[in-house]
C-alpha positions as CSV (number, residue, x, y, z in Angstrom):
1,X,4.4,-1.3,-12.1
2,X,4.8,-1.5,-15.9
3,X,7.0,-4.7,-15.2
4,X,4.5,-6.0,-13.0
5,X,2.0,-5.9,-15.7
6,X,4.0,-7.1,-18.8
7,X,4.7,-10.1,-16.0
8,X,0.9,-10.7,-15.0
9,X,0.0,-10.5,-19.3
10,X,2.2,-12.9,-20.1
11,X,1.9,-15.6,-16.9
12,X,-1.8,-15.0,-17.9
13,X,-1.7,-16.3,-21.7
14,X,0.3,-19.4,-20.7
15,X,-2.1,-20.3,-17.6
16,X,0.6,-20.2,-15.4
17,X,1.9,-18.7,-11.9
18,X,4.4,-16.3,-12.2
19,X,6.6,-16.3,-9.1
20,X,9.3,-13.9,-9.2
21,X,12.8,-13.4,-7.6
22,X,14.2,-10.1,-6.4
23,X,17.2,-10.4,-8.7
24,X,15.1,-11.8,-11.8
25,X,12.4,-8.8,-11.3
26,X,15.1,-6.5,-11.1
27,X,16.9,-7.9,-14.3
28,X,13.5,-7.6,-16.2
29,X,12.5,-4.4,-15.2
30,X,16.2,-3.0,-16.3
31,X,13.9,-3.1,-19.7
32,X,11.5,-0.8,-18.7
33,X,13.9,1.5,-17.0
34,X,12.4,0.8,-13.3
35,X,14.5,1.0,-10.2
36,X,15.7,-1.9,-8.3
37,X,13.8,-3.5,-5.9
38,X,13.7,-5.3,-3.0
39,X,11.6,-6.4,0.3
40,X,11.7,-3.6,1.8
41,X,11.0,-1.1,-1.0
42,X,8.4,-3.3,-2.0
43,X,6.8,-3.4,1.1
44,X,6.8,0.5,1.5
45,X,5.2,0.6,-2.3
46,X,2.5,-1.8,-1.0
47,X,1.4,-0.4,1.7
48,X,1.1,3.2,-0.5
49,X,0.0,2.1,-3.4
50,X,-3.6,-0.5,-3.7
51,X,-2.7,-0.8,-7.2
52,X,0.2,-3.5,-6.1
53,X,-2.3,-5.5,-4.1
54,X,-4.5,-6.0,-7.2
55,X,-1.2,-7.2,-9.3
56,X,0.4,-9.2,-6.4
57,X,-0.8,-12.3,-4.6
58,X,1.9,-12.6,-1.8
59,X,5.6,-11.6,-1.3
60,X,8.5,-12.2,0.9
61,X,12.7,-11.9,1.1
62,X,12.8,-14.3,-1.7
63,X,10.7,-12.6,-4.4
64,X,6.4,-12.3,-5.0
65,X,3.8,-13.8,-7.0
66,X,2.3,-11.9,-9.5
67,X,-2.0,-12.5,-9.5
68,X,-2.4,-14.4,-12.7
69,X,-6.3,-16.0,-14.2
70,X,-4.5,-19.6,-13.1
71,X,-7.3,-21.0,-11.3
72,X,-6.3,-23.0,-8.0
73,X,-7.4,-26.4,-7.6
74,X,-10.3,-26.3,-5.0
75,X,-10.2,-28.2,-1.6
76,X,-12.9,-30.5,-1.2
77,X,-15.9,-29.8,1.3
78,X,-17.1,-32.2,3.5
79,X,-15.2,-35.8,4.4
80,X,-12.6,-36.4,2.3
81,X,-13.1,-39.6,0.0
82,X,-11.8,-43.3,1.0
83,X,-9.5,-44.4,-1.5
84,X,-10.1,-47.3,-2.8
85,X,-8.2,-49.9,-0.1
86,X,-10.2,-48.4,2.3
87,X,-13.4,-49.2,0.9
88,X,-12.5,-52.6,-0.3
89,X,-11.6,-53.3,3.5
90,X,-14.4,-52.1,4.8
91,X,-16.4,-53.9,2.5
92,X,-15.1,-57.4,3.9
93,X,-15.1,-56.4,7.5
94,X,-19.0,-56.1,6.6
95,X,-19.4,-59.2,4.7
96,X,-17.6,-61.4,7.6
97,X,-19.5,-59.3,10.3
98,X,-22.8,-60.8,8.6
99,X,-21.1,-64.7,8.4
C-alpha cells in the first residue's frame, strides 16, 4: 500500500494518470520492501481491504490505475454540437428553400 501511495503523490503533483504494470509495480515496490504482486493477489487484497478501492480506479491482467486529482474531461449533455460544415450546409439548404 506504501507503494500505492508514493505512486498516487507523485501522479498527483504532475496532473497526470498513473497506470501501472504488474512487472513495473513490482519493480517499484522492491523499494519499499512489498511482495510481488499480481491479478490475482490483487484482487484477493481488494476485496479485503476498502483502503485499495480509495487508491485504485480500475485493474486487470495487465496492471491498474492508481486514483490521481487528474480531472477527466466531461461528456457533453444534451445534442452534441454541429461542427461547422454542418451548419454552413444547413444554412444554404435554408437560403435556397426560401428562393
Amino acid at each position: 500500500m506504501l507503494t500505492l501511495r508514493a505512486l498516487q503523490s507523485s501522479a498527483n503533483n504532475k496532473h497526470i494518470e498513473a497506470p501501472m504494470t504488474w512487472d513495473a509495480l513490482n519493480h517499484i515496490g522492491e523499494k519499499y520492501g512489498s511482495p510481488d504482486i499480481d491479478y490475482d493477489r490483487f484482487a484477493k487484497r481488494w476485496e479485503q481491504d476498502p483502503m485499495m478501492k480509495k487508491l485504485v480506479a480500475r485493474f486487470d491482467g495487465h496492471g491498474l490505475v492508481i486514483k490521481t486529482d487528474k480531472h477527466e474531461p466531461k461528456p457533453e449533455q444534451g445534442e452534441p454540437k454541429k461542427s461547422m460544415k454542418a451548419s454552413a450546409a444547413m444554412s444554404a439548404v435554408k437560403r435556397t428553400d426560401k428562393a
